[in-house]
C-alpha positions in Angstrom: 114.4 75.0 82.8 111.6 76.6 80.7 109.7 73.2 81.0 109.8 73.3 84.7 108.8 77.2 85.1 105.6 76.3 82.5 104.6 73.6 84.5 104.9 75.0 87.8 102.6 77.8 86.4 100.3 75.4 84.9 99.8 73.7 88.4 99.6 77.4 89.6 96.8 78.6 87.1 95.0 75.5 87.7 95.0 75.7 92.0 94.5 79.7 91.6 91.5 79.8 89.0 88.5 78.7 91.2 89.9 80.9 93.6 89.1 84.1 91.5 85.3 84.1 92.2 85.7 84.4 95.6 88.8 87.0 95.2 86.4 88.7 93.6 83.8 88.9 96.0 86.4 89.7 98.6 86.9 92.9 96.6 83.9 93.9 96.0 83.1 93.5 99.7 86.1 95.1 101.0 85.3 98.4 98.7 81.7 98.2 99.5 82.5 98.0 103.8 85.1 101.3 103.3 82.7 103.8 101.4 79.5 102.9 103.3 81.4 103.1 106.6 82.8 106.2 105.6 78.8 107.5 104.8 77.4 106.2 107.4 79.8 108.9 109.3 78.5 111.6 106.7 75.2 111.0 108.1 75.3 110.7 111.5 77.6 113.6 112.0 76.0 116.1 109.2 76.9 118.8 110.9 80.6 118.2 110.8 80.1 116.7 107.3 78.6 119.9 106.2 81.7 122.1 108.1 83.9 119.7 106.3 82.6 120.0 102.6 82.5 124.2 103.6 85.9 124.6 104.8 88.1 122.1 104.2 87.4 119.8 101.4 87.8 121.8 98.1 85.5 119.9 95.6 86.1 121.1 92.3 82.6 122.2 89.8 79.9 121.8 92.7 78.8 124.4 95.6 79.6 122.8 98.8 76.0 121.8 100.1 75.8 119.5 96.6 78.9 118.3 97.1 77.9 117.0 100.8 75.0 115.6 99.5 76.0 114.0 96.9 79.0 112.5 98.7 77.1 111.3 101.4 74.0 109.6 99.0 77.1 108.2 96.9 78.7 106.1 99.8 75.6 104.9 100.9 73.7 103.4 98.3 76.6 102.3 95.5 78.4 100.6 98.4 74.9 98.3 98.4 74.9 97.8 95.0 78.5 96.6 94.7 78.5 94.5 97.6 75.4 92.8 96.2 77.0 92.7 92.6 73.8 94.4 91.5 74.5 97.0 88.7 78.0 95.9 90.3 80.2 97.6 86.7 78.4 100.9 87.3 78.6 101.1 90.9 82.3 100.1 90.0 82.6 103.1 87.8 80.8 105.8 90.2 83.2 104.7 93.0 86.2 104.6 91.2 85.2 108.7 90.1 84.0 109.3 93.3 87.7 107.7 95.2 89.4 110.4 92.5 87.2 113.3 93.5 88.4 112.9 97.1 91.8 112.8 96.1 91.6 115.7 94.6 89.2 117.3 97.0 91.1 117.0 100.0 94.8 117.3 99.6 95.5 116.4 103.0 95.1 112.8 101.2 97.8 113.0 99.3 100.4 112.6 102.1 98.7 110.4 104.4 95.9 108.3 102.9 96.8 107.8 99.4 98.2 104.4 99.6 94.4 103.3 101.0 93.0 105.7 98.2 95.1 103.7 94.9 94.2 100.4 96.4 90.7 100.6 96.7 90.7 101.9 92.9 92.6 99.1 92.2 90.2 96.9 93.5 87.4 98.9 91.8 89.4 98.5 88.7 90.0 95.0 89.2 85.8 95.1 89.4 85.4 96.8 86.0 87.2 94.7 83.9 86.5 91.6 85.6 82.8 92.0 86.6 81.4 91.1 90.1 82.2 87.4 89.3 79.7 84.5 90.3 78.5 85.4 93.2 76.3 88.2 92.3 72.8 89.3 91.5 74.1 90.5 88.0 75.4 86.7 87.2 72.0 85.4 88.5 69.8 88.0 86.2 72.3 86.9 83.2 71.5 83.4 83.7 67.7 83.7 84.7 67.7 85.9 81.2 69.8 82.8 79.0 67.4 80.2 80.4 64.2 82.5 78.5 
């Protein structure tokens, strides 16, 4: 019985494993579409972003107005550097603090958008420990820097 489960994880491993490059950029893409959708809204409803960040989202260290900013800057430009796989680990990282800082910020979250919240810091998780995979900028700079 142990023979047959090992094989039928070998066959598995060896269908599944050239799939992981493209899981990968799946991810990465899926992340990156969420947080620049979501500051794309930041900016072309300031004034409601600003309203939000004053009365209802409760960001913990920063003054509101920073907070707005910062947010909105954030889901615009890392999203581009994930979903190009440029920098991909540290855009990785900044998202994955910046998904906990609106947990925290808004608890509203916590009973109704949570579940979307932990998957996409899976996902970003997923990112930091495997790295943006092949298809990325990064793994073309690696490979343009071996070939020197």
């Amino acid at each position: 019985m142990f023979n047959v489960l090992q094989k039928m994880d070998e066959i598995l491993l060896s269908i599944l494993t050239p799939l992981i490059p493209f899981f990968l950029l799946i991810s990465r893409l899926w992340v990156a579409w969420v947080f620049f959708r979501s500051g794309l809204t930041k900016i072309t409803t300031w004034d409601s972003t600003l309203f939000l960040f004053q009365y209802e989202y409760q960001v913990p260290l920063l003054p509101w107005q920073l907070a707005a900013y910062m947010g909105a800057i954030s889901e615009i430009f890392l999203p581009v550097f994930l979903a190009l796989g440029l920098l991909t680990r540290p855009a990785a990282f900044l998202l994955f603090m910046f998904n906990i800082v609106a947990v925290i910020s808004y608890p509203v979250l916590w009973k109704t958008g949570f579940y979307d919240h932990q998957m996409w810091g899976l996902m970003l998780i997923v990112t930091l420990i495997f790295g943006p995979g092949i298809f990325s900028l990064d793994k073309k700079i690696t490979d343009l820097g071996k070939q020197k």
